[in-house]
C-alpha positions in Angstrom: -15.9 -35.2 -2.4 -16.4 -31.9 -4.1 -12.9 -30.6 -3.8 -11.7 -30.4 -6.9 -9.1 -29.9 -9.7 -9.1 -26.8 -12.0 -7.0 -25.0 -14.0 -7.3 -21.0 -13.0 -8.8 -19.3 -16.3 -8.1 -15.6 -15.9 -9.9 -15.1 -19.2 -13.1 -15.8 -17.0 -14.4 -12.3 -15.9 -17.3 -13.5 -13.6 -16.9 -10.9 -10.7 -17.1 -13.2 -7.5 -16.5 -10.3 -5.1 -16.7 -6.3 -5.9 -16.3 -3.7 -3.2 -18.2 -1.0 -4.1 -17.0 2.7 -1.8 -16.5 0.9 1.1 -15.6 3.0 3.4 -14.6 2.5 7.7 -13.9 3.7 10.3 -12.9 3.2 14.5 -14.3 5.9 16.6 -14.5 8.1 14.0 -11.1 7.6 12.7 -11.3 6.3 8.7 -8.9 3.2 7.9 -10.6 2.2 4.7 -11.3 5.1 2.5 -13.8 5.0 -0.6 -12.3 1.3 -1.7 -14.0 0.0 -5.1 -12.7 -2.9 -6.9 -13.5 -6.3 -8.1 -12.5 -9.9 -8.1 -12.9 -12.3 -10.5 -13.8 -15.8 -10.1 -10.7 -18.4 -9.5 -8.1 -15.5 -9.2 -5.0 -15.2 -6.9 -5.4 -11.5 -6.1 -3.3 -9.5 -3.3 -4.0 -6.8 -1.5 -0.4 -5.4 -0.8 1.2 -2.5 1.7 2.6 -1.2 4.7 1.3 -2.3 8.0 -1.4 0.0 8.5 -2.5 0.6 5.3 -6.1 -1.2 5.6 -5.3 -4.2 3.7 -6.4 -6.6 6.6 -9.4 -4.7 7.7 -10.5 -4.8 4.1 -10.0 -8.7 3.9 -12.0 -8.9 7.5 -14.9 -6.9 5.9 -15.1 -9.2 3.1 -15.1 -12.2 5.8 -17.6 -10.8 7.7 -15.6 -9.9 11.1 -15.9 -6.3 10.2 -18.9 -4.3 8.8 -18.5 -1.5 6.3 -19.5 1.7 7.7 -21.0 3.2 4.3 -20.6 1.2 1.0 -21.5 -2.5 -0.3 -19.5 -5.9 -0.4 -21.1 -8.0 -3.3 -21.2 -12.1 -3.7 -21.6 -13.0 -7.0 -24.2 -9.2 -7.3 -25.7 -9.7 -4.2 -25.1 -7.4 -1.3 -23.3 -9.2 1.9 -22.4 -6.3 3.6 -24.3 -7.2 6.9 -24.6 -10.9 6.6 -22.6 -12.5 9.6 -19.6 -14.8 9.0 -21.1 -18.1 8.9 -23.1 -17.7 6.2 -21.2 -16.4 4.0 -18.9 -19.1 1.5 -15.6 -18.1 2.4 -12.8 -19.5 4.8 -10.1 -17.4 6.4 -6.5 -18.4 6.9 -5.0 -17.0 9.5 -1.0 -15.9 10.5 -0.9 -17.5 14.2 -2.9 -21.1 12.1 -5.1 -20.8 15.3 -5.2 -24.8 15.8 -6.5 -26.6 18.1 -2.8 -28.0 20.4 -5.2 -30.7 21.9 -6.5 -32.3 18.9 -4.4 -34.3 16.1 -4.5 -33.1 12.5 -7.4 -34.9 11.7 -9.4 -33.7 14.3 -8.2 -30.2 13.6 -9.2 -30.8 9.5 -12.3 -32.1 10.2 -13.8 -30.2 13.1 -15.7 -27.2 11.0 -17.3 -30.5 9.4 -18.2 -31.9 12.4 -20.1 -28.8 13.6 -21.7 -28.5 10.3 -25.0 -29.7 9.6 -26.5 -30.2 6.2 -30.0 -30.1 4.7 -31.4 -33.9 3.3 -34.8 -34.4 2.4 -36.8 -37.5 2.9 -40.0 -38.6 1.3 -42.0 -40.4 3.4 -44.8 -43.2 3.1 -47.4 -40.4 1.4 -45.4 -38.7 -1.1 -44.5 -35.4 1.3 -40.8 -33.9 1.5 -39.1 -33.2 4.3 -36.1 -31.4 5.0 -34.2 -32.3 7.9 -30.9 -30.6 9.1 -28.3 -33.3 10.1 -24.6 -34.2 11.0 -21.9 -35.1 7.9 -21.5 -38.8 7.7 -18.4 -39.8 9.0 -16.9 -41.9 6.5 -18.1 -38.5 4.7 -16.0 -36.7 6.6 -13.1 -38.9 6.3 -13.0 -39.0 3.1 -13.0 -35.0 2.7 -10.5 -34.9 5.5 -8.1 -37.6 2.9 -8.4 -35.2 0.2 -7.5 -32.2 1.5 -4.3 -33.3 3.4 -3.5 -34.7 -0.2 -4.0 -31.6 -1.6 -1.8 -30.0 1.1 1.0 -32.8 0.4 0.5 -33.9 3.8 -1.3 -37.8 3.2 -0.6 -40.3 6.3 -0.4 -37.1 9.0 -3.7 -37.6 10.4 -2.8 -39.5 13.4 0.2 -36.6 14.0 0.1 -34.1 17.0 0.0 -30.9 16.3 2.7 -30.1 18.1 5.1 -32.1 16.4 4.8 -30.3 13.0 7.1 -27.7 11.8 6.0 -24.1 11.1 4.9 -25.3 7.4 3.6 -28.5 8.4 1.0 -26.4 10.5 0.2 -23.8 7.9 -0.6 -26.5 5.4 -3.3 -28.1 8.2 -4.5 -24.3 8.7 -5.0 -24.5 4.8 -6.4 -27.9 4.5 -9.1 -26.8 7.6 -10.1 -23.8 5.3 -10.3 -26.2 1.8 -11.8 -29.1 3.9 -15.2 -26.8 3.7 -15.2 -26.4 0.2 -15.3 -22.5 0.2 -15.8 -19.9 -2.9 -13.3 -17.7 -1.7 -10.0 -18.3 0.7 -8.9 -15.8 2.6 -5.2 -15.6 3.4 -4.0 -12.8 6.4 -0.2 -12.8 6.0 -0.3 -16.9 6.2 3.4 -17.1 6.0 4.8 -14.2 8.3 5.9 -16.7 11.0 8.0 -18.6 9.1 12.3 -18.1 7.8 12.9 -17.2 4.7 13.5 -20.3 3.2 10.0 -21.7 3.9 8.5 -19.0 3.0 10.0 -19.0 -0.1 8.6 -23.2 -0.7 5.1 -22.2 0.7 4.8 -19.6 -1.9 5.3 -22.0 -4.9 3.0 -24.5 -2.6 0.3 -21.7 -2.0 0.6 -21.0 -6.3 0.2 -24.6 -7.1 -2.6 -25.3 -4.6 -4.6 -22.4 -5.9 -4.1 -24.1 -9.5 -5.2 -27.5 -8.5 -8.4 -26.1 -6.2 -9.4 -23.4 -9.3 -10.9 -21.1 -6.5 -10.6 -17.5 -5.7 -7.7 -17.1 -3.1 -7.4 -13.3 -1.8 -4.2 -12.7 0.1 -2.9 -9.7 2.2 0.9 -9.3 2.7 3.6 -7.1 3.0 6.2 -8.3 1.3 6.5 -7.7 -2.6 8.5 -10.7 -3.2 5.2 -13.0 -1.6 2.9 -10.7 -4.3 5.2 -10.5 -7.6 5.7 -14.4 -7.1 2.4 -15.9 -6.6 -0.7 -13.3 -7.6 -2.6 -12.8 -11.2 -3.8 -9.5 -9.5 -2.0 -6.7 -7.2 -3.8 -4.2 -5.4 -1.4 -2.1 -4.0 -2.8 0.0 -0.6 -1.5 2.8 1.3 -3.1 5.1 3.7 -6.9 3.0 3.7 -6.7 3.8 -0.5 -5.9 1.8 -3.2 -2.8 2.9 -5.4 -2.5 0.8 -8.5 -4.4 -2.4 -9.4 -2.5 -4.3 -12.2 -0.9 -7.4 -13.0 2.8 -8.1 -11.1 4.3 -7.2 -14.2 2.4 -3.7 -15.3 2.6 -2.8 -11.2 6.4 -3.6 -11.4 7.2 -2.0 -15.0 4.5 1.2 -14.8 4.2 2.0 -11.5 1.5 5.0 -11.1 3.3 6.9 -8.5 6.5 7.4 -6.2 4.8 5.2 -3.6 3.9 2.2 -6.0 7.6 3.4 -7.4 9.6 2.8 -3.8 7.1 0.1 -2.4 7.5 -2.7 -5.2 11.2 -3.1 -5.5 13.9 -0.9 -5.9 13.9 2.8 -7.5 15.8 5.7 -8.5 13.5 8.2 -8.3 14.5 11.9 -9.3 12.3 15.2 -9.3 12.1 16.7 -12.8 11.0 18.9 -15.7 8.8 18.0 -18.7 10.1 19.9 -21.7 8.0 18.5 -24.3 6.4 15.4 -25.4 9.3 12.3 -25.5 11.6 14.5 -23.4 12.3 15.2 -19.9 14.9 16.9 -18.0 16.8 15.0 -14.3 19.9 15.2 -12.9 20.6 18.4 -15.2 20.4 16.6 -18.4 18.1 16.0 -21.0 16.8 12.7 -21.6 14.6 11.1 -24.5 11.5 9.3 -23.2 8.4 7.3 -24.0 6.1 9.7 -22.0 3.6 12.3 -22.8 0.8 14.2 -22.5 2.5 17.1 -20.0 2.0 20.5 -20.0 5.2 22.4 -21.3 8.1 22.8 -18.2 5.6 20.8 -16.4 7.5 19.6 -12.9 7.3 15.4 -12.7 8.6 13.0 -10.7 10.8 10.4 -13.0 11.2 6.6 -11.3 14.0 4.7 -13.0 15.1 0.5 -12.2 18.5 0.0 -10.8 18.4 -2.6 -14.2 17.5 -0.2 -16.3 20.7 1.8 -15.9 23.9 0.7 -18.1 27.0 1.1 -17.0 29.7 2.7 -19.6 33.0 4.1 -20.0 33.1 8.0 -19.2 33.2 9.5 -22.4 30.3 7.1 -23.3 27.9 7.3 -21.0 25.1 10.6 -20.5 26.3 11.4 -16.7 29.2 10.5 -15.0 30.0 9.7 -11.3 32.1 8.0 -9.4 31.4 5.0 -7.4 30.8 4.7 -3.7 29.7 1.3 -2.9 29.5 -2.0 -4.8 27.9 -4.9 -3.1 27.5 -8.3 -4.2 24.0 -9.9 -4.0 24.0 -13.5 -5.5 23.0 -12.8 -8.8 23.7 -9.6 -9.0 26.1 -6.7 -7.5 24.7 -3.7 -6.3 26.3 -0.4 -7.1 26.5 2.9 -6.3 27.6 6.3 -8.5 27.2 9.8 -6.8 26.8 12.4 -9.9 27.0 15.6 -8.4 24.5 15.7 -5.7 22.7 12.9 -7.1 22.9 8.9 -6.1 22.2 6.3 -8.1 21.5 2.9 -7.5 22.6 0.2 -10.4 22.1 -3.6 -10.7 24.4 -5.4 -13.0 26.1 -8.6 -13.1 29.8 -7.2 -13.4 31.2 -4.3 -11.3 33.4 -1.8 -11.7 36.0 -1.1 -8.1 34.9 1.6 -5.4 36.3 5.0 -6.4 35.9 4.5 -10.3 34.4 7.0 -12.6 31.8 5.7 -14.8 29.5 6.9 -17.3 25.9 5.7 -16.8 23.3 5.5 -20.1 20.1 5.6 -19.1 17.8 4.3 -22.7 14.1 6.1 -23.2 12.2 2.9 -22.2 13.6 2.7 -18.7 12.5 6.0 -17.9 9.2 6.4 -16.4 8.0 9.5 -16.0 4.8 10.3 -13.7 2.8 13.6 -12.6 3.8 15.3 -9.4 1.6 14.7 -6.6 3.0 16.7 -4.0 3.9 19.9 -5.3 3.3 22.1 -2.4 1.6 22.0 1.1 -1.8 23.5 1.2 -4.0 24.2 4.2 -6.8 26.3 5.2 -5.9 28.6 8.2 -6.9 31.5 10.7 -5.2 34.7 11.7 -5.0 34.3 15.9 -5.7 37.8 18.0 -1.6 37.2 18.4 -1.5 37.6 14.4 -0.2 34.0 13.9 -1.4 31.7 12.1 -3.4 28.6 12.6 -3.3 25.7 10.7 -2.3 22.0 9.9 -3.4 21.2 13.6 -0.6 23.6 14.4 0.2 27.7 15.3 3.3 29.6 13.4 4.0 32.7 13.2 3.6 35.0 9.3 3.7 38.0 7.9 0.0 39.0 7.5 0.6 42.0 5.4 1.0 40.3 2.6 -2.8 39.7 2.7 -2.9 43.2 1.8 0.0 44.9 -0.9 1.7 48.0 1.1 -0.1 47.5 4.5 2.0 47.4 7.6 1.5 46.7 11.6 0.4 49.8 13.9 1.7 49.2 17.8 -1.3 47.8 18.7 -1.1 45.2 15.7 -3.9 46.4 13.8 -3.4 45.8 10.1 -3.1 49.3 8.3 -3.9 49.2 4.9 -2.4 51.2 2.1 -5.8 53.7 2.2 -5.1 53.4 5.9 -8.2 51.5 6.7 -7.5 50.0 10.1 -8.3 46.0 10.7 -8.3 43.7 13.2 -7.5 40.0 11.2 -8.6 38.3 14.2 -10.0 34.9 13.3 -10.2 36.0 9.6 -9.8 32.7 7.4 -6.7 32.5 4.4 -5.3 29.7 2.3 -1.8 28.6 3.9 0.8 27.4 1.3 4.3 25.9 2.5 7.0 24.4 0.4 8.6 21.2 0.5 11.5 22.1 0.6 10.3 25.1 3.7 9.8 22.5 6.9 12.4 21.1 9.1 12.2 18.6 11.6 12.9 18.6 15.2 13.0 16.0 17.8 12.8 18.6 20.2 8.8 18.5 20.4 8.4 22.5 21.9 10.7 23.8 18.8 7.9 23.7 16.4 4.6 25.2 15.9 3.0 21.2 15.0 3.8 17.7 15.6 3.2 14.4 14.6 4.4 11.4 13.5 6.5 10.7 10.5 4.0 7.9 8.2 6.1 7.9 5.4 9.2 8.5 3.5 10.5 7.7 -0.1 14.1 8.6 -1.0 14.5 10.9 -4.5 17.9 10.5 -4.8 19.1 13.8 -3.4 17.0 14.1 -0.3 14.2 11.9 1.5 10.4 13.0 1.0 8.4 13.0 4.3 5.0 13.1 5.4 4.5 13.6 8.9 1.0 13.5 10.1 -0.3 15.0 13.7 -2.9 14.0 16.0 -6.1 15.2 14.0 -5.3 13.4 10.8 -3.2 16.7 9.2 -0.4 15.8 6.5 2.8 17.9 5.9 5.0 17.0 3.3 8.7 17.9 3.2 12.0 17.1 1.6 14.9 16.9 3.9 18.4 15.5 3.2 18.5 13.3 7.0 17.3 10.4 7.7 15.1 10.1 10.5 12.6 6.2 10.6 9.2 6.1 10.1 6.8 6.6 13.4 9.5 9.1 14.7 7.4 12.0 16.7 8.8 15.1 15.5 7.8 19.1 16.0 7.9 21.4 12.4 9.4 24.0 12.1 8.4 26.6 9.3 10.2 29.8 9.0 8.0 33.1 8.9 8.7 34.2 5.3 8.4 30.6 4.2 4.3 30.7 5.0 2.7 32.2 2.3 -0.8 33.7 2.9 -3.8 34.9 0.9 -7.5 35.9 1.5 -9.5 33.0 1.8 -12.8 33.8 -0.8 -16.1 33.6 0.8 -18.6 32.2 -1.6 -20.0 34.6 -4.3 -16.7 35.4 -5.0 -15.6 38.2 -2.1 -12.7 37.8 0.0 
C-alpha cells in the first residue's frame, strides 16, 4: 500500500504546481485574470474569496476540467495546461461528495481502482519484456480500500450504505475515494459547505490532521476565513479573477495589503486618512504614532485597525472619546460599539462598559496599519455626444464642456466658442472623465441615472460604506455613500453636472 505517513515540511520548497499568467475567460468575459503563483510540495494552501471571485475555476483548471485560455499550469516544471484529467496525478473532492447511493462504502472507495489498470511486465521463456496493461488485484484493492477508511477514521464501514451515513460520514468516503488513488495533489471545492457549523468545525481539525498524516499537497477553495485561518500553511486571497495577498494565516490576518484583504479576513475598523510624515498618520481628526512609512508627505491612506487592537480607557485617558451604542456578548468576548463624532468603532474586549457610557479609546502604534489608497478618484475615458453630454463608464451624463477650453461659452446652436472666438463642434471629440467618490449617488429607480449596474462590492470605512457598482460591459464606479444598500443590488448613478470633471484627451505626439 503506498499510502502513507508524513509529517508536512514546509521548509521543502519543491514547487509541485506553479500557475504561470493564467488567464480565462467564458464568451469573452475574463474570470481569471493574469494569476501567477506557486505551490509547494506537501502544503495545505487555500485559495480564499467571495463567490465569484475565480477561486473554483482556478482549482478546475489545475484539475483539468477547465483549460486556460492564455498562460501555463506546471507539474513538477512541466507544462499541463492541455493534458486531459485523467492523466494528470490529482483527485478532486467535491461539495455535493458525488457518491454513488447504489453502492456501499467499499464499493464507492474502491471503484476508481477498479477501473484502473496498471502496467506489469513479464519476461517470457526467451528473455523479451512485455508490458501488459491489467486490472488491480483484488486483495490489492482491499487492502488500499482498509487503509484509507483508517485514515479517514472510518475502519469496519465498508459493508455501510451510503445512505445511512451522516453528512461527515460521507465526506470522509468522498475523501478516502480521492486518497484511495494515491494522488500528488487533492483538490478540495468547498468540501464542507453542506454541513452545520459544528461539523464543520471537527472536519477542519480532521481535514488538518489528515493532510499531516498523508504528507501530500492539499489545495482547498473556500469562503469562509474561519475554514482558511484554521487549517492552511498558505492563503491566497482572490477577488475579482485576481489574486490579493498571498501569505501565511498569520501575516494575511496581521498585514493585510488592502481594504479588501482588510474587511474580507475578519473584522476591521477601517478609516480614510492622511500621512504626515514617516511614523505618523492622521484619522478620526487626531494624530496617531505608527509603524508605517515610506509615504509621500499629506499623502491620503486608508488606515485598517482590529477591533482587539483598540483599548478601552477612562475619558480623560484615552486619545478619542465616544460614547457607546451597542455592547454584545459573544462567548469569549463582548462586542462593543463607540460613535466618536461621525466615526464608529468597533472593539473586542473581554469586559464591557454599559450602553450610553463615555469612554476613552487608546489605539497603540503597532495596531495601526496603514496602507496606500487605491481608489482615490474614478477615472474614465469619454466622448462629447452631438447633444454635448458626455459618454462614458458604459453610461451618458450630462457636463459642462467649457471647461475643456478656459473662458469659452455655448452659442444657441451649442457650438463651443472659444475665448479667440474660434467656433467648434465637440462632437465625438475624446477627454479624460474624473468623478469623485464622494460625487455618485445611487438610485433604485433604474431611468434616474445616466448608468447602471450591479453593486459587486462594498467595505464599510467607518463613516460611510465604499461601493463599486459595475454595469453590463465590465465598467467600475466607485463611490462612498452613508446607506446601506446589499451586494448584487441593480442600481442607476447618478452624477451631478459640475461633479464631472473634463479635460482634452492627448493624442499621441503630445497634441490635444
Amino acid at each position: 500500500m503506498a499510502i502513507t505517513t508524513a509529517k508536512n515540511n514546509l521548509d521543502n520548497n519543491t514547487k509541485i504546481i506553479e500557475l504561470v499568467d493564467v488567464c480565462k475567460e467564458f464568451d469573452g468575459v475574463s474570470v481569471v485574470e493574469n494569476m501567477s503563483f506557486y505551490v509547494r510540495k506537501g502544503e495545505f494552501i487555500t485559495f480564499l474569496g467571495p463567490s465569484g471571485c475565480g477561486k473554483t475555476t482556478t482549482l478546475r483548471m489545475i484539475a483539468g476540467f477547465e483549460m486556460p485560455t492564455s498562460g501555463k499550469i506546471l507539474l513538477n516544471g512541466k507544462d499541463i495546461s492541455h493534458l486531459p484529467p485523467n492523466l494528470r496525478p490529482v483527485n478532486t473532492v467535491f461539495q455535493k461528495y458525488a457518491l454513488f447511493p447504489h453502492l456501499n462504502v467499499f464499493e464507492n472507495v474502491a471503484f476508481g481502482l477498479k477501473q484502473k489498470r496498471v502496467e506489469t511486465t513479464y519476461v517470457d521463456k526467451k528473455g523479451n519484456s512485455k508490458i501488459k496493461k491489467e486490472k488491480i488485484p483484488k486483495a490489492v484493492i482491499a487492502e488500499k480500500v482498509k487503509k484509507a477508511l483508517e485514515i479517514v477514521d472510518l475502519s469496519g464501514f465498508e459493508k455501510r450504505s451510503i445512505s445511512t451515513l451522516s453528512g461527515g460520514q460521507q465526506q470522509r468516503i468522498a475523501i478516502a475515494r480521492a486518497i484511495v488513488n494515491e494522488p500528488e495533489i487533492l483538490l478540495l471545492d468547498e468540501p464542507l459547505g453542506a454541513l452545520d457549523l459544528k461539523m464543520r468545525k471537527e472536519m477542519q481539525l480532521e481535514l488538518k490532521a489528515m493532510h499531516k498524516r498523508l504528507g501530500i499537497t492539499f489545495i482547498y477553495v473556500t469562503h469562509d476565513q474561519e475554514e482558511a485561518l484554521t487549517m492552511s500553511d498558505t492563503i491566497v486571497v482572490m477577488a475579482d479573477g485576481s489574486i490579493q495577498q498571498i501569505g501565511t494565516p498569520e501575516m494575511i490576518y496581521n498585514e493585510p495589503k488592502n481594504t479588501f484583504v482588510a474587511d474580507f479576513i475578519g473584522e476591521s475598523n477601517i478609516f480614510t486618512g492622511v500621512m504626515p510624515k514617516d511614523g505618523q498618520v492622521r484619522f478620526c481628526g487626531k494624530s496617531f504614532e505608527c509603524l508605517d512609512g515610506g509615504f509621500e508627505k499629506d499623502e491620503p491612506v486608508d488606515i485598517v485597525v482590529r477591533p482587539e487592537d483598540v483599548e478601552i480607557k477612562p475619558v480623560d485617558e484615552g486619545m478619542l472619546k465616544g460614547k457607546v451604542t451597542s455592547v454584545i456578548f459573544k462567548g469569549i468576548h463582548y462586542q462593543i460599539l463607540v460613535q466618536c463624532g461621525r466615526y464608529e468603532i468597533e472593539i473586542q474586549s473581554t469586559s464591557a462598559p454599559n450602553v450610553g457610557d463615555t469612554v476613552g479609546l487608546i489605539i497603540k502604534p503597532d495596531g495601526i496599519h496603514v496602507m496606500k489608497k487605491k481608489f482615490r478618484v474614478n477615472k474614465f475615458t469619454g466622448v462629447i455626444t452631438k447633444r454635448n453630454t458626455v459618454e462614458f463608464g458604459d453610461g451618458e451624463f450630462e457636463c459642462d464642456v467649457t471647461q475643456l477650453y478656459p473662458n469659452s461659452h455655448l452659442d444657441e446652436e451649442g457650438y463651443l466658442v472659444t475665448a479667440k472666438g474660434e467656433k467648434l463642434d465637440l462632437t465625438d471629440t475624446e477627454v479624460n472623465v474624473e468623478v469623485g467618490l464622494h460625487d455618485i449617488t445611487m438610485s433604485d429607480n433604474l431611468d434616474e441615472g445616466g448608468a447602471r449596474g450591479n453593486i459587486i462590492s462594498l467595505i464599510y470605512k467607518s463613516e460611510y460604506y465604499r461601493y463599486i457598482v459595475r454595469t453590463e460591459n465590465e465598467e467600475d464606479y466607485v463611490l462612498a455613500c452613508e446607506d446601506l444598500w446589499n451586494e448584487n443590488d441593480l442600481v442607476s448613478l447618478i452624477i451631478p453636472k459640475d461633479k464631472i470633471r473634463l479635460s482634452l484627451k492627448v493624442a499621441e505626439g503630445g497634441k490635444q
